[in-house]
GUPA-137480 format. One record per residue (C-alpha): residue number from 1; residue in one letter; z, y, x. Coordinates in nm, 4 decimals, decimal comma. Layout:
BEGIN
 num residuo        z        y        x
 NUM       A        Z        Y        X
...
# end
This chain:
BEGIN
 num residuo        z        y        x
   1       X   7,7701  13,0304   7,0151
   2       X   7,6300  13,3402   7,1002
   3       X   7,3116  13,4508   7,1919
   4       X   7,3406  13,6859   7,5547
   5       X   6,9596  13,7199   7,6100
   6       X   6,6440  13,6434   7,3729
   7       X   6,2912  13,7502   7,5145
   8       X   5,9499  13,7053   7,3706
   9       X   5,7683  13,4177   7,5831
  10       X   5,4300  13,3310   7,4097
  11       X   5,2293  13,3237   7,0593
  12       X   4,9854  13,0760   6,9817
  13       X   4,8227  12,8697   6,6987
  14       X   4,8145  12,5317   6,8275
  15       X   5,1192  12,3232   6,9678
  16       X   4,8653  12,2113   7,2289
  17       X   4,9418  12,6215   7,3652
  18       X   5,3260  12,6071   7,3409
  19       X   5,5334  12,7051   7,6593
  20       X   5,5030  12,4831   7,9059
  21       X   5,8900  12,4674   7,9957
  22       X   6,0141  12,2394   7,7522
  23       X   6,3885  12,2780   7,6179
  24       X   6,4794  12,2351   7,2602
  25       X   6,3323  12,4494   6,9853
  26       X   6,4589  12,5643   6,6181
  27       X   6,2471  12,7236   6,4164
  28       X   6,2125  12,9504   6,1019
  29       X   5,9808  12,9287   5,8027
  30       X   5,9779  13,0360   5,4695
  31       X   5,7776  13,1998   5,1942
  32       X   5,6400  13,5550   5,3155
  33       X   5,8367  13,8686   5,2475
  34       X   6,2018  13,6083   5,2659
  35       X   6,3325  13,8250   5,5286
  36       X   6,2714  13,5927   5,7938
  37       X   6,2684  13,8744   6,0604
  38       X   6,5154  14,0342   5,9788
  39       X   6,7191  13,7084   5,9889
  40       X   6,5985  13,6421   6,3529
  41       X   6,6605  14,0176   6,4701
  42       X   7,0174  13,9913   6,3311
  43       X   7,0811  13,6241   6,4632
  44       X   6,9793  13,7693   6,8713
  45       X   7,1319  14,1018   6,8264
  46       X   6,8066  14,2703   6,8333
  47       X   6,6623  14,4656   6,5938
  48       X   6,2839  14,4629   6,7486
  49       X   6,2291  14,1129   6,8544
  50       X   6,0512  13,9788   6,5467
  51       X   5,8060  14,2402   6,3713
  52       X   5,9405  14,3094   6,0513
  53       X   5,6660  14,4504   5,7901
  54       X   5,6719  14,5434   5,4085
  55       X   5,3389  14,3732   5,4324
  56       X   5,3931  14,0042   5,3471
  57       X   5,2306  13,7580   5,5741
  58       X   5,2599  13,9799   5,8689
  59       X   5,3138  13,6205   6,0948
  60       X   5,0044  13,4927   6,1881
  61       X   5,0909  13,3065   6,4456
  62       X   5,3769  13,0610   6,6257
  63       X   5,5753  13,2884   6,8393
  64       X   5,8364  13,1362   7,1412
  65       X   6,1486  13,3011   7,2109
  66       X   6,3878  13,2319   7,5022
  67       X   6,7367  13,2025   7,4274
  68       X   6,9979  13,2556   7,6858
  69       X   6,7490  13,0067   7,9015
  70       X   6,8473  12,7174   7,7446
  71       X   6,6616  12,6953   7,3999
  72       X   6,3391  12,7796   7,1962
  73       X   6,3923  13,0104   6,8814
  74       X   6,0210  12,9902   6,7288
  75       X   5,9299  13,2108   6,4547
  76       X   5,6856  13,0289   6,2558
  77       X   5,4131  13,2352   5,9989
  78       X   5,5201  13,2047   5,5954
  79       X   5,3467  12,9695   5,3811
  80       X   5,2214  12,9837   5,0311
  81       X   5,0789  13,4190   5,0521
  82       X   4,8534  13,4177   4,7757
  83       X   4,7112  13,6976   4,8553
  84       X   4,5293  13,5831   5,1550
  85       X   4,1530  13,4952   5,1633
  86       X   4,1863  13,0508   5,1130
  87       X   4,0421  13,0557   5,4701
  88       X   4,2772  13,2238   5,6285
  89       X   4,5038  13,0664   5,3956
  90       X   4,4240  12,7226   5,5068
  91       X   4,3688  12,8156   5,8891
  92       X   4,7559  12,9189   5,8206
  93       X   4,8624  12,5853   5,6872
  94       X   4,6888  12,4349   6,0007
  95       X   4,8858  12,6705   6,2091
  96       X   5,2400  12,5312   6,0696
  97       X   5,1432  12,1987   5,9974
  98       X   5,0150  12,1604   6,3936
  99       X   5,3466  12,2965   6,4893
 100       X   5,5954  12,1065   6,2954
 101       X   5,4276  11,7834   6,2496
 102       X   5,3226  11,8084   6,6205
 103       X   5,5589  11,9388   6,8110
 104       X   5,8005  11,6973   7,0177
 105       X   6,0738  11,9413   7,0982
 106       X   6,1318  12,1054   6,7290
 107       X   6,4426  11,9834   6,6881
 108       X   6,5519  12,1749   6,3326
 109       X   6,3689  12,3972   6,0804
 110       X   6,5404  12,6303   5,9705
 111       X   6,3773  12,6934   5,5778
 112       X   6,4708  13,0386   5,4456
 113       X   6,4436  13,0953   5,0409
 114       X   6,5457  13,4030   4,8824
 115       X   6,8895  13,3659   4,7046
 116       X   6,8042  13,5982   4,4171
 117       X   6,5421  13,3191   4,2916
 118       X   6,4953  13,0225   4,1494
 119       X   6,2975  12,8248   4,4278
 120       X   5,9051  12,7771   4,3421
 121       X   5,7142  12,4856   4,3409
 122       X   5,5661  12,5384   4,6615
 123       X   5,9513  12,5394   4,8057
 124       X   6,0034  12,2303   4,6548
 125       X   5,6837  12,0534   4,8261
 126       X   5,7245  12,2132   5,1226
 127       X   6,0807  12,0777   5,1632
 128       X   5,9827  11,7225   4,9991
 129       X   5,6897  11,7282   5,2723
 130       X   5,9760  11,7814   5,5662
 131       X   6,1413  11,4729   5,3887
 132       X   5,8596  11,2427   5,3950
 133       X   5,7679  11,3391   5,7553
 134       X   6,1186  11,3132   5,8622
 135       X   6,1735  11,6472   5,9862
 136       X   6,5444  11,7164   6,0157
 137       X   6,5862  12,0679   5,7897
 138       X   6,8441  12,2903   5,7112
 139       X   6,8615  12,5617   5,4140
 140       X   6,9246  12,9334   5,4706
 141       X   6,9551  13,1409   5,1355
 142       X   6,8508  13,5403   5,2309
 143       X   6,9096  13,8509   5,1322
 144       X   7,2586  13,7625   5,0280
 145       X   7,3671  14,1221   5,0302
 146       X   7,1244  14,2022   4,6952
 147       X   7,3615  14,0560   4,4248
 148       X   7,7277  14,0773   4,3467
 149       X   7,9482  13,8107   4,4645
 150       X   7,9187  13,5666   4,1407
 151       X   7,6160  13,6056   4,0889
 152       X   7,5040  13,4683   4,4461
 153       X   7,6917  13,1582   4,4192
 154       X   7,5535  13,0607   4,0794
 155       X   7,2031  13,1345   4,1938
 156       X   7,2904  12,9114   4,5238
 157       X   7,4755  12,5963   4,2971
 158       X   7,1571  12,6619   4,1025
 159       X   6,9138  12,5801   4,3194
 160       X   7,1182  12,3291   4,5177
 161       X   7,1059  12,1605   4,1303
 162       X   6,7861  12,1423   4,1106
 163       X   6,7022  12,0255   4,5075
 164       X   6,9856  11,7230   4,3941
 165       X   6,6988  11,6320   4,1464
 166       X   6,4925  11,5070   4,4372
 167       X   6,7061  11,4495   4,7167
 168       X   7,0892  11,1968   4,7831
 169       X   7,2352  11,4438   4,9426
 170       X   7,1388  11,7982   5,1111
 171       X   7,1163  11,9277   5,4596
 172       X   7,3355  12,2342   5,5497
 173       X   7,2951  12,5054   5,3251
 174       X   7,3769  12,8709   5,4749
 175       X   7,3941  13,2284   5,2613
 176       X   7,2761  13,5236   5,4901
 177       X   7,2607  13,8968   5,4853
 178       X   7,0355  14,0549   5,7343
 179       X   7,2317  14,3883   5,6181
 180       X   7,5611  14,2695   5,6408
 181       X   7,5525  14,0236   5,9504
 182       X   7,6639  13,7162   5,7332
 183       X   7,6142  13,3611   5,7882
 184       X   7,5580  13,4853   6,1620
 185       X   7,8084  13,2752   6,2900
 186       X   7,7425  12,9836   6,1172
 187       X   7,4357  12,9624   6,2095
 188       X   7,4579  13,0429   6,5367
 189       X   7,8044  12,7870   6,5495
 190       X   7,5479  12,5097   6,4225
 191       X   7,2752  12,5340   6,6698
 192       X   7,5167  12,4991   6,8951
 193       X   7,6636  12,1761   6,7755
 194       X   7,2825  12,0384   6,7368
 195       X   7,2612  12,1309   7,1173
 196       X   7,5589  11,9631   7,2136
 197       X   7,4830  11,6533   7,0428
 198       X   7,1348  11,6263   7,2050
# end
């Protein structure tokens, strides 16, 4: 698939305020700082449709873009920034939570981890809370362009290890590279077999 045309539609903080044209949505959510605009600006071809900061939890809020009028990408804020005052902190939480426990037209979450790490506890929950809810997930390891060849795939069969702890079997892992334009396609090739199959 490819993506022609991608436009900003709306921001908002509860899914009561989501678009009121309904078509399918995926969204993306990760830790802050996981390069999770720089994903989305590389997936739609343009480099200044999500805000990309060296200020970690930059996303505040649930933003809607239109793709090629057919589909919802939604750029949802990071969870677990420390750094944030536990009020805003929790308002945060509310934010996602509302969104992907509440939203009828999220059809896949894209989670993004950073493939130079092992993943934290707070990936772990987060992904074990998508699994008790029953949100159907996918993986997308970033930043794939930061370590030699080898070393990215052990760090990726590491972490896949350690999510085969927890889970039967996993949901589609990806590698990406903001930088390099990889896992682009795959990506982009899966959303459109999830649209097909709706």
């Amino acid at each position: 698939m490819k993506i022609e045309q991608a436009q900003f539609v709306s921001s908002s903080t509860r899914v009561t305020q989501k678009p009121s044209r309904r078509l399918p949505e995926f969204a993306f959510i990760g830790r802050s700082n996981v390069g999770k605009s720089s994903l989305i600006n590389m997936l739609t071809g343009n480099g200044k449709l999500a805000k990309t900061s060296q200020t970690p939890g930059k996303t505040k809020l649930v933003n809607h873009f239109l793709i090629n009028d057919s589909w919802y990408l939604v750029d949802l804020p990071g969870y677990g920034y420390a750094k944030l005052p536990p009020r805003e902190r929790e308002e945060l939480r509310r934010v996602i939570q509302d969104y992907i426990f509440g939203s009828e037209d999220l059809v896949l979450l894209f989670v993004l981890l950073d493939s130079r790490h092992d993943m934290q506890r707070i990936d772990l929950e987060f992904i074990a809370d998508l699994g008790e809810n029953v949100i159907p997930f996918a993986l997308i390891f970033t930043k794939g362009d930061k370590q030699g060849t080898n070393v990215l795939a052990a760090q990726v069969e590491k972490n896949r290890a350690r999510l085969l702890e927890d889970w039967e079997e996993l949901p589609p892992v990806f590698v990406s590279s903001a930088v390099k334009g990889t896992g682009k396609e795959e990506i982009l090739d899966y959303i459109g077999q999830v649209l097909e199959s709706l």
